[in-house]
DOFIRO-890854 format. One record per atom (N, C-alpha, C, O): z, y, x; atom name; residue number from 1. Coordinates in nm, 4 decimals, m for minus. Example, Ala and Ser with C-alpha at 12.3 -4.5 7.8 and 13.67 -1.06 7.14 Angstrom:
BEGIN
         Z         Y         X  site  pos
    0.7800   m0.5690    1.3190     N    1
    0.7800   m0.4500    1.2300    CA    1
    0.7800   m0.3300    1.3200     C    1
    0.8465   m0.3319    1.4236     O    1
    0.7080   m0.2250    1.2850     N    2
    0.7140   m0.1060    1.3670    CA    2
    0.7870    0.0030    1.2900     C    2
    0.8039    0.1138    1.3409     O    2
# end
This chain:
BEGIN
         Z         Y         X  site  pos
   11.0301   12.7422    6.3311     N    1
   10.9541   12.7232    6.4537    CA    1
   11.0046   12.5970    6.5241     C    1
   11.1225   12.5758    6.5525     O    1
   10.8871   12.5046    6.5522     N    2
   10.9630   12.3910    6.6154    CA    2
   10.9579   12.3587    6.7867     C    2
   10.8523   12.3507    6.8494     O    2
   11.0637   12.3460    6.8334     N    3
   11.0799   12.3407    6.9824    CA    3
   10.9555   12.2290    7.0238     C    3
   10.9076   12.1422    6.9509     O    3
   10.9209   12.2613    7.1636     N    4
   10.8390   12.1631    7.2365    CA    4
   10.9223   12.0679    7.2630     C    4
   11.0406   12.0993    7.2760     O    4
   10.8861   11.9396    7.2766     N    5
   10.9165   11.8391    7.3146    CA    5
   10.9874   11.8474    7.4508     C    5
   10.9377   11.9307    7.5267     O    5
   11.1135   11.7655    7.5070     N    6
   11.1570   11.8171    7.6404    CA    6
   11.0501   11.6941    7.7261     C    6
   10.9956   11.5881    7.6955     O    6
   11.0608   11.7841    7.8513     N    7
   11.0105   11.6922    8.0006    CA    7
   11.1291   11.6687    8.0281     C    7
   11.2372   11.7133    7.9898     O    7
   11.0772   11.5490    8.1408     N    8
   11.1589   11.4893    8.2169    CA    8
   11.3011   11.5753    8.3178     C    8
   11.4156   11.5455    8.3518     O    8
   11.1941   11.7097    8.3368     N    9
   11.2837   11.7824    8.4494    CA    9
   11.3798   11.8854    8.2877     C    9
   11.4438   11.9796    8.3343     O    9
   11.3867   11.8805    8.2018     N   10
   11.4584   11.8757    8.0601    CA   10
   11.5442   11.7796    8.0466     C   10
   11.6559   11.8102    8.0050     O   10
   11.5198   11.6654    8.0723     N   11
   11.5993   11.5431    8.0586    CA   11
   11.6998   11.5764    8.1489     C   11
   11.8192   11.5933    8.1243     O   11
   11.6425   11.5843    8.2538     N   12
   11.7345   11.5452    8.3615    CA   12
   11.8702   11.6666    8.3718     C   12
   11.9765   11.6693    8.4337     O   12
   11.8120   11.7448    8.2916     N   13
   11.9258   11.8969    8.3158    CA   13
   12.0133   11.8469    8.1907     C   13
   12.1342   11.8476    8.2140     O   13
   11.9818   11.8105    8.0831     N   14
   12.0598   11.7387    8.0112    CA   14
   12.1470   11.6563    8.0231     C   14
   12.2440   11.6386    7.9494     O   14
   12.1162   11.5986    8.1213     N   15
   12.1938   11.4692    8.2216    CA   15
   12.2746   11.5428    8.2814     C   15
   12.3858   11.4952    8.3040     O   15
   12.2496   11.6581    8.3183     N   16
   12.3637   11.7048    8.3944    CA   16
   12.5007   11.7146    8.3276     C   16
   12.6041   11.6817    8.3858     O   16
   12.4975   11.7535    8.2234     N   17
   12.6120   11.7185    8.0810    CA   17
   12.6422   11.6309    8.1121     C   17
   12.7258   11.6477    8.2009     O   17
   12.6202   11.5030    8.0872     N   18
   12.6607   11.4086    8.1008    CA   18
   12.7207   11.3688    8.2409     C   18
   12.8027   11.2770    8.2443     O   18
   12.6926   11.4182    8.3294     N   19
   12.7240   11.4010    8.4853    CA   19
   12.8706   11.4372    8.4921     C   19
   12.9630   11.3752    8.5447     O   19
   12.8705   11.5872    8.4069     N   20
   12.9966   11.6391    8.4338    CA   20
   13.1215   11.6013    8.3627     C   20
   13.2429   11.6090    8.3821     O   20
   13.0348   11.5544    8.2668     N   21
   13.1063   11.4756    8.1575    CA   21
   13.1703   11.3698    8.2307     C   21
   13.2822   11.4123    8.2593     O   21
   13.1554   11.2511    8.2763     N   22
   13.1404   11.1938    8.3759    CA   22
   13.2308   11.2158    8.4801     C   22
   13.3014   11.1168    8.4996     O   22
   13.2574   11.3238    8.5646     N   23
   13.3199   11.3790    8.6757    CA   23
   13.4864   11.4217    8.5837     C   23
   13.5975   11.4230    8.6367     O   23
   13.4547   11.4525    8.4379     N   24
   13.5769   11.5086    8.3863    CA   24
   13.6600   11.4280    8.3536     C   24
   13.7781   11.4439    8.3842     O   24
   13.6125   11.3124    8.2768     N   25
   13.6908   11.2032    8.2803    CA   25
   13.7324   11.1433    8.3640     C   25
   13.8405   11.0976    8.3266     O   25
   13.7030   11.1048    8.4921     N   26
   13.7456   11.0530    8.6629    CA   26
   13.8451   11.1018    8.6574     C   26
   13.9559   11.0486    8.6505     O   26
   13.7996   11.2782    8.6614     N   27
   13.9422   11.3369    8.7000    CA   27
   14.0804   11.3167    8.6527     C   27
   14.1914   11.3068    8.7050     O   27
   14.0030   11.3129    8.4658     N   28
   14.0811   11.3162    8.3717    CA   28
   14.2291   11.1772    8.4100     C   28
   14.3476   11.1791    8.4435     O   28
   14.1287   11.0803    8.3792     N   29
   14.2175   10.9624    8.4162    CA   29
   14.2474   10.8850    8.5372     C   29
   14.3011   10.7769    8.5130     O   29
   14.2251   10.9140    8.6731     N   30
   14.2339   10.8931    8.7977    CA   30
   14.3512   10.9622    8.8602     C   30
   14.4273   10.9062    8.9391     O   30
   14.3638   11.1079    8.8142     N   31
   14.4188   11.1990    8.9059    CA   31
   14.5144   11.2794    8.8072     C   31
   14.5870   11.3667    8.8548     O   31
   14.5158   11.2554    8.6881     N   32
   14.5830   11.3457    8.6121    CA   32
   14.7425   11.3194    8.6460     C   32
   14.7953   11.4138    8.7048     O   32
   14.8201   11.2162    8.6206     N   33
   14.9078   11.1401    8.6489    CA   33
   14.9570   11.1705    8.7853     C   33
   15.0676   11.2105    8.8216     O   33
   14.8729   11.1484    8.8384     N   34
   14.9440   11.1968    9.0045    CA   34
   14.9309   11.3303    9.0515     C   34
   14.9502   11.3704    9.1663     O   34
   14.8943   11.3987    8.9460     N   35
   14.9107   11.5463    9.0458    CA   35
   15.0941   11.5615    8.9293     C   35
   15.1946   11.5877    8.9954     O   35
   15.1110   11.5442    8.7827     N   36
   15.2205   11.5850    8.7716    CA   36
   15.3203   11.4707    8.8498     C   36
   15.4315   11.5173    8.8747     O   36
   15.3068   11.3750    8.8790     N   37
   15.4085   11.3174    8.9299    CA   37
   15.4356   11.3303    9.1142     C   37
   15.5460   11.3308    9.1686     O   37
   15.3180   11.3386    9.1746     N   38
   15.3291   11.4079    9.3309    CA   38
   15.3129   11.5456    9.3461     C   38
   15.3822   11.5828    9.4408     O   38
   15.2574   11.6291    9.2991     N   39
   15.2874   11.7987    9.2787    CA   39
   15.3293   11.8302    9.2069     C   39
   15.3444   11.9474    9.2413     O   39
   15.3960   11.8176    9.0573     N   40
   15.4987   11.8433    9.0609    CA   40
   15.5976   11.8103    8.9905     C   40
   15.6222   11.8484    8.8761     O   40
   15.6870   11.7036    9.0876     N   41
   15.7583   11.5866    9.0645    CA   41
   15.8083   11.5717    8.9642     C   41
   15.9281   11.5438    8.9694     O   41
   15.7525   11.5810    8.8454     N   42
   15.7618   11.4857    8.7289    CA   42
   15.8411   11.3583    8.7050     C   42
   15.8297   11.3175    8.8206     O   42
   15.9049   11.2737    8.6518     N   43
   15.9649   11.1514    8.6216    CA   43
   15.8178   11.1179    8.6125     C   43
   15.7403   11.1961    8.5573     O   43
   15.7717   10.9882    8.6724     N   44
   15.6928   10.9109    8.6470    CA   44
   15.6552   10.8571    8.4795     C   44
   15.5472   10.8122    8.4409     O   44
   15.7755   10.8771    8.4017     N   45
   15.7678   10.7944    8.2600    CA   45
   15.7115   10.9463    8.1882     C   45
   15.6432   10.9424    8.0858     O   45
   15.7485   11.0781    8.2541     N   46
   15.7122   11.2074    8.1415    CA   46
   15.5527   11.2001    8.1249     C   46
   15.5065   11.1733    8.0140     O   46
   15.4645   11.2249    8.2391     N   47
   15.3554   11.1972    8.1862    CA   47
   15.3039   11.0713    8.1398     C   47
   15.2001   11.0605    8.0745     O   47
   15.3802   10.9737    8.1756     N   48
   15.3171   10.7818    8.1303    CA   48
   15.2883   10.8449    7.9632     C   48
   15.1833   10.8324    7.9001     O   48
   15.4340   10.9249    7.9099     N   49
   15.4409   10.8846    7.7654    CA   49
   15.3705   11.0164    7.7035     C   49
   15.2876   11.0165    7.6124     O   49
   15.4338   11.1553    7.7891     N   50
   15.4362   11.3389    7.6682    CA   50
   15.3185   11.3507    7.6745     C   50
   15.2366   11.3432    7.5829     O   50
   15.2991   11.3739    7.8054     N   51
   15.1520   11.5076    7.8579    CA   51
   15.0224   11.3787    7.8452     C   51
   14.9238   11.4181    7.7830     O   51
   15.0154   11.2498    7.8910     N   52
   14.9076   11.1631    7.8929    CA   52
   14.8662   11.1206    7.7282     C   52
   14.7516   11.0794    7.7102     O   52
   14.9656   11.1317    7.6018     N   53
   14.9119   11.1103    7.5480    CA   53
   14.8585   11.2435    7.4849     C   53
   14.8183   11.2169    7.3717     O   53
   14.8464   11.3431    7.5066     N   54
   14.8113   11.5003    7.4621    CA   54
   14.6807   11.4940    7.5442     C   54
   14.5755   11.5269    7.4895     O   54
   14.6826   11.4471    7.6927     N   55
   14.5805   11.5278    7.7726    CA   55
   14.4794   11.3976    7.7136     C   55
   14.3926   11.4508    7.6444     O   55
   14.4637   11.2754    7.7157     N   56
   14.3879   11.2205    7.6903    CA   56
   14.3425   11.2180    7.5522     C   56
   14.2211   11.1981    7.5463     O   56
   14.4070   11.2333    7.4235     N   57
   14.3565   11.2391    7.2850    CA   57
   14.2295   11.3713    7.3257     C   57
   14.1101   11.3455    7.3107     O   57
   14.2760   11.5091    7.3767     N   58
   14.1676   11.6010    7.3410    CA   58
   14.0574   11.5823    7.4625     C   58
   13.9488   11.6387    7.4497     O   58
   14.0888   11.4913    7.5988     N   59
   13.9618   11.4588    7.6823    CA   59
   13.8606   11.3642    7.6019     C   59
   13.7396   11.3518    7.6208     O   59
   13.9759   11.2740    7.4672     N   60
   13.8593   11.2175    7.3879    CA   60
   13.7796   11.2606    7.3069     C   60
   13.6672   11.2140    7.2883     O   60
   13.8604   11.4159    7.2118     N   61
   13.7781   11.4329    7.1851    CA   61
   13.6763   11.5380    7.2433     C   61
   13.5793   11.5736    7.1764     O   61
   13.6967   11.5785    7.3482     N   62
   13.5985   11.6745    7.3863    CA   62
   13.4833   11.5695    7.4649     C   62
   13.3760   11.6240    7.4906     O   62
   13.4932   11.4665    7.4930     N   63
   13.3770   11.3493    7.4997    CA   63
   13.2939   11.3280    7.3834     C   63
   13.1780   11.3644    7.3630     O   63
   13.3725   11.2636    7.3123     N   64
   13.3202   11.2748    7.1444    CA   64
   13.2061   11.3519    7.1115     C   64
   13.0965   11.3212    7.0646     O   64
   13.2702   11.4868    7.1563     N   65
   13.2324   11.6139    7.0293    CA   65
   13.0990   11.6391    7.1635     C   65
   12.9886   11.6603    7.1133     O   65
   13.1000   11.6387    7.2463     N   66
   12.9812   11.6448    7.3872    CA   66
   12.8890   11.5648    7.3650     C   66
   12.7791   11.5934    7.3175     O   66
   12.9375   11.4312    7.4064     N   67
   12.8558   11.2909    7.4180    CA   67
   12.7240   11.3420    7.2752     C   67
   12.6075   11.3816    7.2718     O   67
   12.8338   11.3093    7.1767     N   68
   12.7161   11.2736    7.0620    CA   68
   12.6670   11.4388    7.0111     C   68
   12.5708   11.4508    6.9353     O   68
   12.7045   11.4987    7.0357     N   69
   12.5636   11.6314    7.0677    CA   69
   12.4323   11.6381    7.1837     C   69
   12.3266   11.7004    7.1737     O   69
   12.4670   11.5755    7.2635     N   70
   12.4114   11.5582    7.3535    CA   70
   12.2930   11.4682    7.3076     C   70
   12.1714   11.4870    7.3122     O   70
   12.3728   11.3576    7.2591     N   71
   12.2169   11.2510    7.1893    CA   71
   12.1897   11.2678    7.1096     C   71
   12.1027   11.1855    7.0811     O   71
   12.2192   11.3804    6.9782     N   72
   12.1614   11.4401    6.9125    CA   72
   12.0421   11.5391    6.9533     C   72
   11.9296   11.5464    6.9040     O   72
   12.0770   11.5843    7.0170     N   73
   11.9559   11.6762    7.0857    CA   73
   11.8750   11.6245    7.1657     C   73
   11.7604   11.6686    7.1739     O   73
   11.9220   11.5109    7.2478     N   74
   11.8021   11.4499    7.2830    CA   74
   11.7038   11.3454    7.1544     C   74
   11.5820   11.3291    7.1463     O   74
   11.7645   11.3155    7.1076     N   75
   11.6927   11.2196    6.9790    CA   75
   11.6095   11.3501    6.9161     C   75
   11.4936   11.3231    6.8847     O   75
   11.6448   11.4632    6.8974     N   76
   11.5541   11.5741    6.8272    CA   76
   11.4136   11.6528    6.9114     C   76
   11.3067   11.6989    6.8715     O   76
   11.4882   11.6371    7.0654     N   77
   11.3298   11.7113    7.1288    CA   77
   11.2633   11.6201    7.2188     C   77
   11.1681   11.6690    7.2797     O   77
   11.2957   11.4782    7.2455     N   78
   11.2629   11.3827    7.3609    CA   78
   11.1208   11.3319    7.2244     C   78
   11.1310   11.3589    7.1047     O   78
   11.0157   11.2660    7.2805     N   79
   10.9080   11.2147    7.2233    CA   79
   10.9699   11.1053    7.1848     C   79
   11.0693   11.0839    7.2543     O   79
   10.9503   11.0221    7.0967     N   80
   10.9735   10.8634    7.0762    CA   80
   10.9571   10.8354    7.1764     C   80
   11.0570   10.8240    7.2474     O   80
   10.8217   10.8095    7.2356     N   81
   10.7979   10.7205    7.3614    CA   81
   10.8849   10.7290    7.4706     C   81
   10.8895   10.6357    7.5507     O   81
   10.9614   10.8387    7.4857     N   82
   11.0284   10.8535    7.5910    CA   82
   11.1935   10.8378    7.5730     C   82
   11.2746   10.8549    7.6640     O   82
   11.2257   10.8007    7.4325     N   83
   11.3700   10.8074    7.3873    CA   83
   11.4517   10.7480    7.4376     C   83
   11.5617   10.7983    7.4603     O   83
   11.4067   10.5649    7.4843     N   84
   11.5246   10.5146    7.5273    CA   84
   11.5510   10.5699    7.6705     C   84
   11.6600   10.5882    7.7246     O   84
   11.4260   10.5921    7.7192     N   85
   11.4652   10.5985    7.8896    CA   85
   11.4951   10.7292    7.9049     C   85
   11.5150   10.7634    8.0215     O   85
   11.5072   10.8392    7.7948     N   86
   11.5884   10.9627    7.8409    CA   86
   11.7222   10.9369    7.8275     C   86
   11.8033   10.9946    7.9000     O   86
   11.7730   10.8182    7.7025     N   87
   11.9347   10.8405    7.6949    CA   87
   11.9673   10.7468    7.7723     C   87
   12.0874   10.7208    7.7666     O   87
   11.8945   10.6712    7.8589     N   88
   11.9366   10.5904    8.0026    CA   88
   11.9312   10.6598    8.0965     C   88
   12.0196   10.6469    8.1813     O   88
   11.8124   10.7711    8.1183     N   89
   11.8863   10.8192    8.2490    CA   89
   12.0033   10.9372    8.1888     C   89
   12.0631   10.9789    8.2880     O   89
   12.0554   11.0035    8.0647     N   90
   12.1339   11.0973    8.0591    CA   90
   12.2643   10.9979    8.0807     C   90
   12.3698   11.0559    8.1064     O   90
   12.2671   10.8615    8.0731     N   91
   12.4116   10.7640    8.0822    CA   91
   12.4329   10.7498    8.1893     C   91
   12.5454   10.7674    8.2361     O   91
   12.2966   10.7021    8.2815     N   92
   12.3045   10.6922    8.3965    CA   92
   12.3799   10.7853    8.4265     C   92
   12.4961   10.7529    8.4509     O   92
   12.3407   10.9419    8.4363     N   93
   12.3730   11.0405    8.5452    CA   93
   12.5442   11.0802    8.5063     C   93
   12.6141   11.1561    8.5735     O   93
   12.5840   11.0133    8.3914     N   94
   12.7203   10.9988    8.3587    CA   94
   12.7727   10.9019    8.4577     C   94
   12.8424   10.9650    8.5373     O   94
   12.7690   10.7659    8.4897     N   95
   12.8111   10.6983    8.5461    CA   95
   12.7590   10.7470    8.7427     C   95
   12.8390   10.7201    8.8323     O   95
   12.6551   10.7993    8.7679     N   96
   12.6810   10.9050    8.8510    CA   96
   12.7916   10.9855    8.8985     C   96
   12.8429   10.9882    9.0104     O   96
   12.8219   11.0572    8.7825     N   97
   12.9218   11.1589    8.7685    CA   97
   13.0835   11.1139    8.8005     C   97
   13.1785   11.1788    8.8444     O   97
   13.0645   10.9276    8.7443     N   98
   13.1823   10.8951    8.7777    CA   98
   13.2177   10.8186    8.9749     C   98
   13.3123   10.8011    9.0518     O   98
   13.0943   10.8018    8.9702     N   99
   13.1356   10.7281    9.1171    CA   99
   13.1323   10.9062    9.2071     C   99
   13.2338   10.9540    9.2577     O   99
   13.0073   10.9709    9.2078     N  100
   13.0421   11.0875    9.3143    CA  100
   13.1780   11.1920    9.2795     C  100
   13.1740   11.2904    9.3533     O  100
   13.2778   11.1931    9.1997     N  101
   13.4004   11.2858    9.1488    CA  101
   13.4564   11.1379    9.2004     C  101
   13.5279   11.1715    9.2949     O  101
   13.4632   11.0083    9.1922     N  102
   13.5897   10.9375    9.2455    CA  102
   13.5608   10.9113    9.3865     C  102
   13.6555   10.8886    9.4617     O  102
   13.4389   10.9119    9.4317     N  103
   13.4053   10.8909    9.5996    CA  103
   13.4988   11.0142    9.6496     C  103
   13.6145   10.9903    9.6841     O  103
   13.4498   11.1388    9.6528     N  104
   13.4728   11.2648    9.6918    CA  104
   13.5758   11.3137    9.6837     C  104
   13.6334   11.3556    9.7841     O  104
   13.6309   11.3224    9.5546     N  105
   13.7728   11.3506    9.5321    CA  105
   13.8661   11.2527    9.5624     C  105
   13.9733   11.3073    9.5364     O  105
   13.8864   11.1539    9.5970     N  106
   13.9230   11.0029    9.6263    CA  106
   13.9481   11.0661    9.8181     C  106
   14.0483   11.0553    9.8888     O  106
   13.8606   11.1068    9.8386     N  107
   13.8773   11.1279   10.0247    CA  107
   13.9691   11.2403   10.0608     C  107
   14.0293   11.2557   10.1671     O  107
   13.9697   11.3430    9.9170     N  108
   13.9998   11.4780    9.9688    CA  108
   14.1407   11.4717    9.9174     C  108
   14.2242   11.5419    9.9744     O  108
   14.1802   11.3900    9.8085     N  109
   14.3062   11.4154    9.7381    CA  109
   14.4566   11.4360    9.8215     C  109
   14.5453   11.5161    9.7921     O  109
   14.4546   11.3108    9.9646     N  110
   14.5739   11.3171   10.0158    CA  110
   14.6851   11.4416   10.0557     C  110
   14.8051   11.4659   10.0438     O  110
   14.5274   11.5193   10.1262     N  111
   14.6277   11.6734   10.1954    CA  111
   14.6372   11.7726   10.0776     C  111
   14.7310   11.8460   10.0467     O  111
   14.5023   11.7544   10.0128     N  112
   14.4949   11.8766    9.9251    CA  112
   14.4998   11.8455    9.7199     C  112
   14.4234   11.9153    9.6532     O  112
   14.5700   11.7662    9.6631     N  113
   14.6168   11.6896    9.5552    CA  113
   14.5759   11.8290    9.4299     C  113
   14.4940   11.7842    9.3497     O  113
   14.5994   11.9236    9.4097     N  114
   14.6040   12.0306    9.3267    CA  114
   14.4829   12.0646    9.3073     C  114
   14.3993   12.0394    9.2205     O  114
   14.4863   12.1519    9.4405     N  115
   14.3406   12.2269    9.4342    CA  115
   14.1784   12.1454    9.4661     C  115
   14.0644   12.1908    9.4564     O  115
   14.2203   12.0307    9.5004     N  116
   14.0944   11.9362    9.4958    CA  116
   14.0820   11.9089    9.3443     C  116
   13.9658   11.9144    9.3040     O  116
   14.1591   11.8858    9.2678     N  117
   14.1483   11.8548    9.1055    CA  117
   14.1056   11.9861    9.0244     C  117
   14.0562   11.9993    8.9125     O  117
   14.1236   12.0301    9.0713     N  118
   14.1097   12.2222    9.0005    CA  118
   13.9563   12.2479    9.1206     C  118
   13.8751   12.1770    9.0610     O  118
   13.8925   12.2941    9.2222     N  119
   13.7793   12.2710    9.2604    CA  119
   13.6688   12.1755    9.2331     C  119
   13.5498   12.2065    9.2276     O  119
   13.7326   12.0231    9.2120     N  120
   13.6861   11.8969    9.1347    CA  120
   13.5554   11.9830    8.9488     C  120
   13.4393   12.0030    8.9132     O  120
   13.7100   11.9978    8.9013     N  121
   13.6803   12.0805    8.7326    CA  121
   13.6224   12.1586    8.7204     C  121
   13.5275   12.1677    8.6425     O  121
   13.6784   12.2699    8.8233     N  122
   13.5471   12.3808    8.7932    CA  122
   13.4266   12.3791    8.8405     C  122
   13.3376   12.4582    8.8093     O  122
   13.4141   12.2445    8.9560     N  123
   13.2430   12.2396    8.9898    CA  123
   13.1496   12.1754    8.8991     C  123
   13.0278   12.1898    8.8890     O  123
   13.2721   12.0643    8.8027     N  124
   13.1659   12.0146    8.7179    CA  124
   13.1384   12.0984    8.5822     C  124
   13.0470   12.0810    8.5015     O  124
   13.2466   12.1979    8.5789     N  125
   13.2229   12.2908    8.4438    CA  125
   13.1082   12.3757    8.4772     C  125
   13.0364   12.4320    8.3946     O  125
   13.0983   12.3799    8.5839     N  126
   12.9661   12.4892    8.6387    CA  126
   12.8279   12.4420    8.6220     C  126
   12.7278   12.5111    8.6030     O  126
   12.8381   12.3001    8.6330     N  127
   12.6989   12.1562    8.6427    CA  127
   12.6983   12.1775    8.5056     C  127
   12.5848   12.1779    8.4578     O  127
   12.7964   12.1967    8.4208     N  128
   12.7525   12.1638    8.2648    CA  128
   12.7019   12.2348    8.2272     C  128
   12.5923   12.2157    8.1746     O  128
   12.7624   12.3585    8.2375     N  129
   12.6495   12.4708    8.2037    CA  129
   12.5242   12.5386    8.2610     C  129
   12.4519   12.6212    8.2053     O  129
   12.5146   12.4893    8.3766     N  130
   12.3924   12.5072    8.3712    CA  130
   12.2910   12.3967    8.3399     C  130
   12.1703   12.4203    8.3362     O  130
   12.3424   12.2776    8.3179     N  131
   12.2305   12.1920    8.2266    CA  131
   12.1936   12.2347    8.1125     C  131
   12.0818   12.2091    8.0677     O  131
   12.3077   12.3266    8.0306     N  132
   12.3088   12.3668    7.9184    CA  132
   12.2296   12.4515    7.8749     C  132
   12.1644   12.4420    7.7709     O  132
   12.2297   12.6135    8.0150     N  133
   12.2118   12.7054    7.9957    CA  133
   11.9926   12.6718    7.9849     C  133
   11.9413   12.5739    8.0391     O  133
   11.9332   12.7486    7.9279     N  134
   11.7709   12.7826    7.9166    CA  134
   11.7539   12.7065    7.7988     C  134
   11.6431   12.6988    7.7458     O  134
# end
């Protein structure tokens, strides 16, 4: 049985993947570093070298293994006619993802460093799945 073609308001929930995708990496590499080294005081060199190269190999590949499912499935239910400008706006709403998680979290980090990074994650794990979910 073959799926209908997605709409736009399809696209765009797809994008939301990518949004959060987007928001995870900000976090990933913006804030990772300074929550173990200002919460909890870490040697500056432990995460430069142990935990940054662990946390970033599997944020790559869980980009990886996302990203290009993501344009797999759009390349399978988007029309031709509509192909490039669905995986422009699903990039777009990635680069979205990165300015509103560094605007936002960027204002809130000073008082609250932890739980803004952990509220940050789980709002965009919530955006992903429901782009995902139907």
């Amino acid at each position: 049985m073959k799926n209908s073609p997605l709409g736009w308001l399809g696209i765009f929930r797809l994008g939301l993947v990518q949004a959060a995708i987007g928001g995870i990496v900000v976090m990933t590499t913006s804030t990772l570093n300074r929550v173990m080294v200002v919460e909890i005081s870490l040697p500056a060199m432990l995460p430069g070298i142990v935990a940054a190269i662990v946390a970033f190999t599997m944020v790559g590949f869980g980009v990886g293994a996302c990203g290009t499912a993501l344009l797999v499935l759009i390349s399978k239910r988007v029309d031709q006619g509509r192909l490039a400008a669905a995986a422009t706006v699903t990039w777009l709403m990635m680069i979205v993802g990165f300015i509103l998680t560094t605007v936002v979290v960027g204002k809130m980090l000073v008082p609250y460093l932890a739980w803004v990074t952990f509220a940050a994650a789980l709002t965009w794990s919530v955006v992903q799945l429901n782009g995902l979910l139907g």
